[in-house]
C-alpha positions in Angstrom: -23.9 -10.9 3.0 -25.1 -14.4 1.3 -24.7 -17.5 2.9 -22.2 -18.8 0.0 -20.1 -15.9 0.8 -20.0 -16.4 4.5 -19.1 -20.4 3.6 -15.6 -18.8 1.7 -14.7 -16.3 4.7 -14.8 -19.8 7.0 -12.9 -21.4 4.6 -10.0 -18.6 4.1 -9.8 -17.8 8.2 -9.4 -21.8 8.4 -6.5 -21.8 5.9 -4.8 -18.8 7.2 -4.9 -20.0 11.0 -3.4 -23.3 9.3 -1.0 -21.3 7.7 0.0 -19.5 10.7 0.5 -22.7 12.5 2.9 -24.0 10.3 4.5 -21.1 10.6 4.7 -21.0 14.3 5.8 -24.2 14.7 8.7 -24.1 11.7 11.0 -22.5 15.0 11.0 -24.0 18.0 13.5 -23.1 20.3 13.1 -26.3 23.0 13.3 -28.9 20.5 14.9 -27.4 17.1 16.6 -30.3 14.8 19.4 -29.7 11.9 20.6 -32.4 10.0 20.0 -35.2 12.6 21.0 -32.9 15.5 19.0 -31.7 18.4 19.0 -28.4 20.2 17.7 -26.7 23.1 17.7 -23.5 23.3 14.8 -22.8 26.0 17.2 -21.3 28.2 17.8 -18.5 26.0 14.2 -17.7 25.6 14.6 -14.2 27.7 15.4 -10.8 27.2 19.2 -10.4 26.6 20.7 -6.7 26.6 23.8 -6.0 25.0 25.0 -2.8 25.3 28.3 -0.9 22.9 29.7 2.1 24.4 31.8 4.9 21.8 32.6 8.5 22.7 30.8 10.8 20.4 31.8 14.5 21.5 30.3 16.2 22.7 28.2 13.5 23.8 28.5 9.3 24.3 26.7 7.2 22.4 25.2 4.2 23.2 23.8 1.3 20.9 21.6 -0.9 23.1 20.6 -4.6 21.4 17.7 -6.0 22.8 17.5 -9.9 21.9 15.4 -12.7 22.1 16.3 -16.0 19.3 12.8 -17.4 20.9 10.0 -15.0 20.7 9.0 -11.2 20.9 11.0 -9.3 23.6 9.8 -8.4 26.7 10.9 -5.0 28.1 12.3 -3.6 31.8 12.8 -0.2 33.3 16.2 0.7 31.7 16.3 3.1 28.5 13.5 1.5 26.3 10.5 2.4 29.4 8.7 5.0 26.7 6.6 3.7 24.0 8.7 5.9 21.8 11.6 3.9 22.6 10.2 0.3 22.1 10.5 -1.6 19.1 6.8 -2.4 17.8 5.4 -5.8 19.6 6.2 -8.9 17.9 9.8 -7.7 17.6 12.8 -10.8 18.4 15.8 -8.1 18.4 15.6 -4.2 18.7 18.1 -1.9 18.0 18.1 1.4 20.2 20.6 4.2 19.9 21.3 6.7 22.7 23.8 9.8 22.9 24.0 11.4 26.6 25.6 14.5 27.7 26.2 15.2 31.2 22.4 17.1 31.6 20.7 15.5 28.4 19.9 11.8 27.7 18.1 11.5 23.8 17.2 8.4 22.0 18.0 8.6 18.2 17.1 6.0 16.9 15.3 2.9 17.1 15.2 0.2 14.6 13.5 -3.2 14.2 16.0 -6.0 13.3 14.3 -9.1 13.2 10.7 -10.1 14.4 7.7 -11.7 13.4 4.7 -10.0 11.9 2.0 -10.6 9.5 3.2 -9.1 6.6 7.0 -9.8 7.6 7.2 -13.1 9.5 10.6 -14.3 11.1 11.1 -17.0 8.6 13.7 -18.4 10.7 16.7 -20.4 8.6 19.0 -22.5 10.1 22.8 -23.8 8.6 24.9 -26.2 10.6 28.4 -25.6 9.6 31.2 -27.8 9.8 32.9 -28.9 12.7 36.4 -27.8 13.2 38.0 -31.0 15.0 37.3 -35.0 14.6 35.8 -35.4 17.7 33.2 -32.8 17.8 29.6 -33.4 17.0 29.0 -30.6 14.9 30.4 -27.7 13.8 28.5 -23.9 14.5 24.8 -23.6 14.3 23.5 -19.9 11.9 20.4 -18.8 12.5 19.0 -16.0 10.4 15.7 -14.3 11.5 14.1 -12.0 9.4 11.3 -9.4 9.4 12.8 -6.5 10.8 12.4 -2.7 8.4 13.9 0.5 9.1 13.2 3.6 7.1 11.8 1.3 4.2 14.7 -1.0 4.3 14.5 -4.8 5.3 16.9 -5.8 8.2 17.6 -9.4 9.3 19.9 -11.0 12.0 22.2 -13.6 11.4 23.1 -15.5 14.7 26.1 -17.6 14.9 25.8 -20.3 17.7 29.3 -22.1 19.1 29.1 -25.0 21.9 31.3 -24.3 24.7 31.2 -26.2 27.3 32.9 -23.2 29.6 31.4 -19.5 28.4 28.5 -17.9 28.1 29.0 -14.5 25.7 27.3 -12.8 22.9 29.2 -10.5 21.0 27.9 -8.0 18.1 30.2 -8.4 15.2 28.8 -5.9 13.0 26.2 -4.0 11.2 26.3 -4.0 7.4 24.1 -4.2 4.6 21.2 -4.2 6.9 22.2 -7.7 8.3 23.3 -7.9 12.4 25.6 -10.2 12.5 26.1 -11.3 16.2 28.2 -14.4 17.7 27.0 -16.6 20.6 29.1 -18.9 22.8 26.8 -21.0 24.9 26.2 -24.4 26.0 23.1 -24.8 24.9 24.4 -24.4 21.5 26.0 -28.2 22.0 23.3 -30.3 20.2 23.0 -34.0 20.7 22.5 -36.4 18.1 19.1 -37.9 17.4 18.9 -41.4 17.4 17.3 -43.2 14.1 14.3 -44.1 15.6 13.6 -40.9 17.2 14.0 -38.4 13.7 11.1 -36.3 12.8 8.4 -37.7 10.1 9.9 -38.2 6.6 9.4 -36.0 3.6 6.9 -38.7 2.2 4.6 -38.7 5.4 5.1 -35.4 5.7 3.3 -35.1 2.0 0.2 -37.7 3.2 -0.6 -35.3 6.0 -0.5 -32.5 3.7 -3.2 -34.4 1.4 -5.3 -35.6 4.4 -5.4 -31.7 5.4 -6.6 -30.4 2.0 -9.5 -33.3 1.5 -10.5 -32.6 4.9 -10.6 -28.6 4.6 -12.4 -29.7 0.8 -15.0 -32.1 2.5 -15.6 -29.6 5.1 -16.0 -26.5 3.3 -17.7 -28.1 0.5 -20.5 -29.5 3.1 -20.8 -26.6 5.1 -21.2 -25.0 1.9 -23.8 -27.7 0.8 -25.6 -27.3 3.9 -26.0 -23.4 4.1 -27.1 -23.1 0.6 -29.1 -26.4 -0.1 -30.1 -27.8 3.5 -28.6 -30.4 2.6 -28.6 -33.8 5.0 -26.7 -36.8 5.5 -24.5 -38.0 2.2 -26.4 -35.2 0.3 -23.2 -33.0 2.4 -20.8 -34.7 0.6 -19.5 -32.8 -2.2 -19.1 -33.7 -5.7 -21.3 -37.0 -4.7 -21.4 -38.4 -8.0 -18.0 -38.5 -8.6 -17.4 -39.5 -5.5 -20.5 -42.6 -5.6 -18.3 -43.5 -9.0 -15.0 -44.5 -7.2 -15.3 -47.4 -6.4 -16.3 -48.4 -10.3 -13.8 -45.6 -11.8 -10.9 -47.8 -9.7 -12.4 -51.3 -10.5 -12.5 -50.5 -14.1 -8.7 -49.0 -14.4 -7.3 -52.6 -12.7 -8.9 -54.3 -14.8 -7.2 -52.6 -17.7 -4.1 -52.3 -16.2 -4.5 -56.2 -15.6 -5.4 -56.8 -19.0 -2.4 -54.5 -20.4 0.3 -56.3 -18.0 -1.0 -60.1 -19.1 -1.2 -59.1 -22.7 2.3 -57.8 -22.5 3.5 -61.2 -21.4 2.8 -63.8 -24.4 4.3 -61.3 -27.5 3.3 -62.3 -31.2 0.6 -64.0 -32.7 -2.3 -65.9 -30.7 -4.1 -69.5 -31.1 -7.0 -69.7 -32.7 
């Protein structure tokens, strides 16, 4: 493999692990803002089992959910013990079904809801909805998590936070359309609001970090490349040097014009000769 290749496979692993970052950071459960409110929801990062019971003769059937808003479940000793029975790893919410007779106990399905994996990442989205009364801070939190499949078909979970102060309760709503729609009464779902001076970095700064990355990864790549393939040393690394040497001159020369065209602009009509 030539050097100039090895140079672009640096480059690409660099930009994906950024990519990966971002993406890994876009959830975070201990400190999640929405529209100028903060939540914490590290309590809830654990493995929460919720559990349906309906008779199916000549057997019951059980539908186990195994959930996690946080980060990829972590199992116990119950039903889901066999690797057969276990959602694959990086999964956020699993679906198991079990029917059991008095002498037979069979697993019939198991189902990925919502998790996060390279070619299907979580993708977490987040709505505050309106609050009900005057004096409440907010109204419910949604949070839809993504990246779940099932025989072919993509499945996503759309959790409905409420604030209360007094219960602690998750309920599974329903199951249609390949969307698990579950409601969760918790205080930890009561946000508080974040003051002005404490808000997370505007769009605009946002947008100068962005730049700052990309010349960074450019001057870094382009002198590794430089350096691999050339030898290069000292400013000889920098890439595109000429253009770059012809800045300062490129910048000097477009004020001046730009000068020129803003002074002109002010005495209209004919000149003294």
């Amino acid at each position: 493999m030539s050097k100039f290749k090895s140079s672009w496979i640096v480059a690409v692993v660099v930009l994906f692990m950024f990519g990966r970052f971002l993406e890994i950071r876009a959830f975070n459960c201990s400190n999640l803002e929405v529209e100028g409110i903060r939540f914490d929801f590290t309590e809830l990062n654990r493995t929460f089992n919720i559990t349906n019971t309906e008779e199916s003769p000549p057997t019951m059937k059980y539908t186990t959910y195994l959930i996690n808003p946080c980060s990829p479940l972590t199992y116990n000793n119950s039903v889901e013990t066999h690797n057969e029975n276990m959602c694959e790893d990086g999964a956020f919410i699993c679906e198991i079904i079990t029917h059991k007779s008095e002498n037979v106990t069979l697993v019939t399905s198991v189902k990925t809801v919502a998790g996060n994996f390279t070619e299907r990442p979580l993708d977490p989205q987040t709505v505050l909805g309106p609050s009900s009364k005057a004096e409440d801070l907010h109204g419910p939190l949604t949070v839809s998590l993504h990246g779940g499949i099932f025989v072919g078909q993509k499945q996503e979970a759309n959790i409905t936070f409420f604030c209360d102060e007094k219960e602690e309760n998750i309920t599974v709503k329903a199951y249609k359309d390949n969307i698990l729609f579950i409601e969760w009464k918790t205080l930890h779902a009561c946000g508080t609001k974040i003051p002005e001076e404490s808000k997370g970095l505007g769009a605009f700064t946002k947008f100068l970090i962005f730049i700052f990355i990309i010349v960074a990864l450019y001057l870094m790549i382009g002198a590794g490349y430089k350096y691999h393939v050339y030898r290069s040393r000292g400013w000889d690394l920098l890439p595109n040097r000429d253009f770059w040497r012809d800045v300062p001159y490129i910048a000097s020369d477009l004020t001046k014009n730009l000068f020129n065209t803003i002074r002109g602009g002010r005495h209209p009509g004919y000149s003294r000769v």
